[in-house]
C-alpha positions in Angstrom: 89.8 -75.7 -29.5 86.4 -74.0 -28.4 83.0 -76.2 -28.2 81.2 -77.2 -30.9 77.9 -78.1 -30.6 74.6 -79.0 -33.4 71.2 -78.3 -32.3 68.0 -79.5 -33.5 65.2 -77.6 -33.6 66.2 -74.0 -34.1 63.2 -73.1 -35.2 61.2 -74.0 -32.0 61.7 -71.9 -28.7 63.8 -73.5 -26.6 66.5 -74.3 -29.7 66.5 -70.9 -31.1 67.0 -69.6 -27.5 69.5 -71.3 -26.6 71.4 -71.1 -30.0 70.8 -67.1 -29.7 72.7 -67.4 -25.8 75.8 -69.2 -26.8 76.4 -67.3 -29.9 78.3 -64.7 -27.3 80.1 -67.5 -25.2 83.6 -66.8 -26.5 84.2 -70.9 -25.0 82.1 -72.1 -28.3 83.6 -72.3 -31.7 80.7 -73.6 -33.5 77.3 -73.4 -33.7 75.3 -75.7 -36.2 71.6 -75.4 -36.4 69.3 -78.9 -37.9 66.0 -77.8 -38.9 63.8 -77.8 -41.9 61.9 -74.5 -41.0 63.6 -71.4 -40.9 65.5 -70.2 -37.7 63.7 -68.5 -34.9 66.6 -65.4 -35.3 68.3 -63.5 -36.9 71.6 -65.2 -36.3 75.3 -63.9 -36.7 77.7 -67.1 -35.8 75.1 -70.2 -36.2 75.2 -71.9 -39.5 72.1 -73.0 -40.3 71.3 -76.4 -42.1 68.6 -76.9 -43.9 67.9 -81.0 -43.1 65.1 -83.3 -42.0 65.9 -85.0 -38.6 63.9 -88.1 -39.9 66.3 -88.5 -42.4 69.2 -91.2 -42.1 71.5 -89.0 -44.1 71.4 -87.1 -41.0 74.1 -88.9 -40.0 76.5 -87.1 -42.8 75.6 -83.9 -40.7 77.3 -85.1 -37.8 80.0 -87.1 -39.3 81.1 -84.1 -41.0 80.7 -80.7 -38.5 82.7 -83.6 -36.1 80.6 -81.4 -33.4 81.2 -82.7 -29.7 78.0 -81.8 -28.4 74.3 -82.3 -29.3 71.5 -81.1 -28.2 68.0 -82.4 -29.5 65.5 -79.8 -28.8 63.0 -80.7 -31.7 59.7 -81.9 -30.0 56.6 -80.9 -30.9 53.4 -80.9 -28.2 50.7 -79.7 -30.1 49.0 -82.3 -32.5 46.9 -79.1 -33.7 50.3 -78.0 -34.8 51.1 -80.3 -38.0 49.1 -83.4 -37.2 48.8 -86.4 -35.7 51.1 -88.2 -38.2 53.7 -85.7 -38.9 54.2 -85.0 -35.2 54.7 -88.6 -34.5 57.4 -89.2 -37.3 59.1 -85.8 -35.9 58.9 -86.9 -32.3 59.5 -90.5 -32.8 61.4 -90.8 -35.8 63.4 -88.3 -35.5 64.4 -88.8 -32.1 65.4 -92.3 -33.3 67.3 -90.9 -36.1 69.2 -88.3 -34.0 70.6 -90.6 -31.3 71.1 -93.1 -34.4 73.9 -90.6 -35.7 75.2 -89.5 -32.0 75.6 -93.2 -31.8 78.2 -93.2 -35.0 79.9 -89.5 -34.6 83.2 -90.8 -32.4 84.0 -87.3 -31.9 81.0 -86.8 -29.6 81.4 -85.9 -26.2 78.1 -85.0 -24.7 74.1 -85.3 -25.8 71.4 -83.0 -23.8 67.8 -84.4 -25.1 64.2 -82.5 -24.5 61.9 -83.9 -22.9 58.8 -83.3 -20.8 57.3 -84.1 -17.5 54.4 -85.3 -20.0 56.3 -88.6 -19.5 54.4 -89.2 -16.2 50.8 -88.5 -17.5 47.8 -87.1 -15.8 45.7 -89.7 -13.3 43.2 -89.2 -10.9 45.5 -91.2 -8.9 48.8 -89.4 -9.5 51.2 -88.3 -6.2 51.8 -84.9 -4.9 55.0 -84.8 -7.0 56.6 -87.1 -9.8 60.2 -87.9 -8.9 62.7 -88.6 -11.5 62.4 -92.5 -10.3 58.7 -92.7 -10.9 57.5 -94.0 -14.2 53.9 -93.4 -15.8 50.5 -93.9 -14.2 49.1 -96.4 -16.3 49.2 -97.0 -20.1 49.4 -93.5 -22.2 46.4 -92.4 -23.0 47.5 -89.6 -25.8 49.8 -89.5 -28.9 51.9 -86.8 -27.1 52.5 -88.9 -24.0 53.4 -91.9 -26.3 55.8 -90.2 -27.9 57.7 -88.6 -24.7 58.1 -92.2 -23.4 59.7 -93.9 -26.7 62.2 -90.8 -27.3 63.3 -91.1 -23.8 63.7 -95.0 -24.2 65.3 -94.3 -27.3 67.8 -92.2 -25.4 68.2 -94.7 -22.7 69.4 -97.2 -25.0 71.9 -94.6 -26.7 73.2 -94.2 -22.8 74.0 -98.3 -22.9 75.9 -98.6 -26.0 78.1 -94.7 -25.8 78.2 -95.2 -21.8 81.7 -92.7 -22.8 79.1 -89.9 -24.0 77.2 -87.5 -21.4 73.9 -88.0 -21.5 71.5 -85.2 -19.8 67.5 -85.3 -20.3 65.6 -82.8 -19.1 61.8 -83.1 -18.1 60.5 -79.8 -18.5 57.0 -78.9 -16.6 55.2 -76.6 -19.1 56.9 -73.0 -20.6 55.3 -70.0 -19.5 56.5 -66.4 -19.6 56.1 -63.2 -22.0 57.9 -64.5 -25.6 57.0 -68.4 -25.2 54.2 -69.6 -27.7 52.9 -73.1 -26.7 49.8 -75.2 -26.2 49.7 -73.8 -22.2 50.3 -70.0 -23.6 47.6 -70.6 -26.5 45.4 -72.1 -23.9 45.2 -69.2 -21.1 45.6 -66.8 -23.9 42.2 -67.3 -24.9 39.5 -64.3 -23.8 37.3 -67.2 -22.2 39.0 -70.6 -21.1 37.5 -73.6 -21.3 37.7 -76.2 -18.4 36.5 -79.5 -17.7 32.8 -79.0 -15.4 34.0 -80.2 -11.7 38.0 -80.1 -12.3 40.2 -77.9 -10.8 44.0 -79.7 -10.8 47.4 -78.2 -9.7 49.3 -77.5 -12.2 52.9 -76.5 -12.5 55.1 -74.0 -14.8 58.7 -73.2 -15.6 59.5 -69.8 -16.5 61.0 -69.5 -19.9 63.9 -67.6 -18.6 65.0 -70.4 -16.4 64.2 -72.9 -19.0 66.7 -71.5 -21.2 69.2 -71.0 -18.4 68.9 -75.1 -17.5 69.8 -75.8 -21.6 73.0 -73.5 -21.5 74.3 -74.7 -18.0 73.3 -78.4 -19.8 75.4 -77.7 -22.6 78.0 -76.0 -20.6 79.1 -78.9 -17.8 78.9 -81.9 -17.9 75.9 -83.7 -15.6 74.7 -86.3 -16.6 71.2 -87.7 -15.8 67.1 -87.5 -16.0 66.4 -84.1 -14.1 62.9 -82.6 -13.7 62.7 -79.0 -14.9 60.1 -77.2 -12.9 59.1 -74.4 -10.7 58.8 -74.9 -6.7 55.5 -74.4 -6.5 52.3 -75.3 -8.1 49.1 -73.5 -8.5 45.2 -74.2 -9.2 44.5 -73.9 -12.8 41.2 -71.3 -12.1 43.8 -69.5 -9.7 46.4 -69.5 -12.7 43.1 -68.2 -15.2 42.3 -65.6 -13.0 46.1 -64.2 -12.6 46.7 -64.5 -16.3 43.4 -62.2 -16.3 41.4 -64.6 -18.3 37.5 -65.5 -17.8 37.3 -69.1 -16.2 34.2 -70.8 -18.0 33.6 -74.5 -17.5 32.1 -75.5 -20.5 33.5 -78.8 -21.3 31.8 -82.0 -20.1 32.9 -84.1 -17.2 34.0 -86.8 -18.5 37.7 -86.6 -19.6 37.5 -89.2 -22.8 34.1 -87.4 -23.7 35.6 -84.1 -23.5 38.8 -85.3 -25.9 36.5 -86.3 -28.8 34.7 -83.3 -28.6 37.4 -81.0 -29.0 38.5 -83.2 -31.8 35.2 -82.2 -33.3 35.8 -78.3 -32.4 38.8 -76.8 -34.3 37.7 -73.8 -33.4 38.6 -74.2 -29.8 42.5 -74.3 -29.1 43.0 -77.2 -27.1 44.9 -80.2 -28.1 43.6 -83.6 -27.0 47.0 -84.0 -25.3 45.7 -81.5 -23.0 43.0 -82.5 -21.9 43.8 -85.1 -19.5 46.2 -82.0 -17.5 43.5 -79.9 -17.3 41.6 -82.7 -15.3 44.0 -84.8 -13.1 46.8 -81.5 -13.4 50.7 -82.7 -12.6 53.3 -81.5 -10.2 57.0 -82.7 -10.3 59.5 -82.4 -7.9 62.4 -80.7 -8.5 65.0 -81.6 -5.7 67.3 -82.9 -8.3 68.0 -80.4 -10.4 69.0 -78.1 -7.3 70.7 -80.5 -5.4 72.3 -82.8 -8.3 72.2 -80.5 -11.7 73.1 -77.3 -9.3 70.3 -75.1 -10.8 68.2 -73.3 -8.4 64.8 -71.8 -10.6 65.1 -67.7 -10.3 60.7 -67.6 -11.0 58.0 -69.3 -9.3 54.6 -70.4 -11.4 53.1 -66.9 -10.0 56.0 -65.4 -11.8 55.7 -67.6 -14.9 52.0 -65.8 -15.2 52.5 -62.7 -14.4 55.1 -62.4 -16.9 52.3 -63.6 -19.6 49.7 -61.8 -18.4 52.2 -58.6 -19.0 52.4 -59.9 -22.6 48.7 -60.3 -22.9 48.1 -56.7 -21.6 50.6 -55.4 -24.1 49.3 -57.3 -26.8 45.6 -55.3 -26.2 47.6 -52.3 -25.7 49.3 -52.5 -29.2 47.5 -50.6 -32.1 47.0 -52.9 -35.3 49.6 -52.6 -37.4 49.9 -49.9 -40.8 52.1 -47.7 -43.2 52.1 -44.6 -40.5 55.6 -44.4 -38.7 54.0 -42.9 -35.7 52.0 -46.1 -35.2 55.5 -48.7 -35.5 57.3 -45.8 -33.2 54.7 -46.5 -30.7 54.3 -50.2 -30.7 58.1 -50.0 -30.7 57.6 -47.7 -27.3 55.0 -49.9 -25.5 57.3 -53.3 -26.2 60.2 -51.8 -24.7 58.3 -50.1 -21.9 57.0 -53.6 -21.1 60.3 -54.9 -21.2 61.4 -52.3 -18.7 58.4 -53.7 -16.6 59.5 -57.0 -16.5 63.5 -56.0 -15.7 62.5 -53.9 -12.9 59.9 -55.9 -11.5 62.5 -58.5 -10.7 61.9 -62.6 -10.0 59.0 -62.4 -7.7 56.5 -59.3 -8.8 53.1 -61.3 -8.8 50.6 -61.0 -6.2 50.2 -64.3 -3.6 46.5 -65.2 -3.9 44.8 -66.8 -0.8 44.0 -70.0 -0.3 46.0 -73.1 1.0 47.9 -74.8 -2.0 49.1 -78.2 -1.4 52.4 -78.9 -3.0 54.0 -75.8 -0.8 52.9 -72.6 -3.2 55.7 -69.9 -1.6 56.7 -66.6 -3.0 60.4 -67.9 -2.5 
């Protein structure tokens, strides 16, 4: 009998991704997809189920697919997204649900849970890297990082009482590349970027590519553990504005809690609070782990991660607005798979090195 394994979150990036990669692994029988949106894809194998994670009768979903694997993907980041309140029930609630029902499905075999390296926070006094053994600096100072630490603490205490099951949690640094759409992508998508007057952190990506690849080869063997999902370097945030091709305009006051109510104040301006305290005190995790322990060794480095967006962002100008003539879908049709071609050919390392020292170790490796 082939592997059959529930996802949550199929609507989101990461689950419809990885749902779209397994549906051609002849080694997976089934493929059942929890979310209450529709799917990301077009889908030929994954049966998709319509149900609310914060649901107890979530349970009858896994009692009755008898799946042996689960993977909770269904986090959301951005409070701008669907709220305060409804992102905390999804996040914490859900996540409580989820690992409720792993708890009671006896056919269950393994359980790879999403998290971020949002766990750690941002401080002024933060390390050079966050190792998986380091906990957060300081009481959590947004919803976002709240929530990261109670679904991992809910999935620590799932570990204790199914210590038979597999449990993998992966701390993924922030997605970048040319499909991904997140608060980081909305962020340095913007024509001008706002920063915080007198800031300029390190910051850290993980291409989108690799950050699929970690969730299949998650799903696929059978390593259990907290691993940090990251890049090897780490770049400075005007440095990553500049790259992506973007204006860099410090606009936003100094001070970081000043700066959070104002853009609670702005909904014009797409930045969530959440992300406000990164784009001041940044955040860099190590990654040692995941190639020496989980066996993954990232293909893309953070100048990769950009350049592959700022591809997207050029194509996106590129692109003619949409209409009835055929001509114009032929050739929007043309320039995505030309820029597709780009990105193929250009291979993992196609991005320019800027100058400058970059502590952390910024390499082109």
């Amino acid at each position: 009998m082939g592997q059959r394994i529930l996802i949550t979150g199929t609507s989101r990036f990461l689950g419809g991704m990885l749902a779209k990669r397994l549906e051609s692994d002849p080694d997976v029988e089934t493929i059942i997809g929890v979310d209450t949106d529709p799917p990301l894809f077009d889908f030929e194998r994954v049966e998709i189920v319509r149900a609310d994670i914060r649901n107890p009768l979530f349970v009858k979903v896994l009692q009755t697919t008898r799946v042996d694997t689960v993977v909770h993907a269904n986090v959301v980041a951005d409070e701008l997204e669907i709220g305060r309140g409804p992102m905390k029930e999804v996040n914490v609630i859900g996540s409580m649900q989820v690992l409720a029902a792993c708890q009671k499905a006896q056919d269950l075999r393994r359980v790879v849970v999403r998290s971020s390296t949002e766990v750690y926070g941002s401080e002024p006094d933060g390390p050079a890297f966050f190792t998986e053994e380091m906990g957060p600096r300081g009481n959590p100072k947004t919803g976002y990082h709240r929530d990261i630490l109670e679904v991992e603490q809910y999935s620590r205490d799932f570990g204790r009482r199914r210590p038979d099951v597999s449990l993998c949690v992966l701390r993924y640094a922030n997605i970048l590349g040319n499909t991904v759409d997140n608060p980081m992508s909305q962020y340095l998508g913007q024509p001008v970027v706002p920063t915080l007057l007198g800031f300029d952190p390190r910051i850290q990506f993980i291409h989108e590519d690799d950050a699929v690849e970690v969730l299949v080869r998650a799903v696929k063997s059978d390593v259990p553990g907290i691993f940090n999902v990251a890049a090897d370097d780490a770049i400075y945030l005007s440095q990553a504005i500049r790259l992506a091709g973007r204006i860099h305009a410090p606009v936003l006051p100094p001070s970081v809690a000043l700066a959070a109510r104002l853009l609670g104040l702005l909904p014009f301006v797409p930045v969530p609070v959440n992300l406000v305290r990164y784009l001041a005190y940044g955040r860099v995790s190590d990654n040692t782990r995941l190639k020496t322990v989980f066996g993954y060794e990232p293909r893309y480095t953070v100048l990769d991660a950009i350049h592959d967006f700022a591809l997207k962002k050029r194509a996106e100008r590129m692109r003619p607005e949409p209409s009835e003539a055929d001509w114009e879908e032929d050739l929007r049709r043309f320039i995505d798979r030309k820029l597709a071609e780009t990105t193929e050919t250009a291979g993992p390392d196609p991005a320019p090195t800027p100058s400058g020292d970059f502590p952390g170790g910024l390499s082109d490796a």
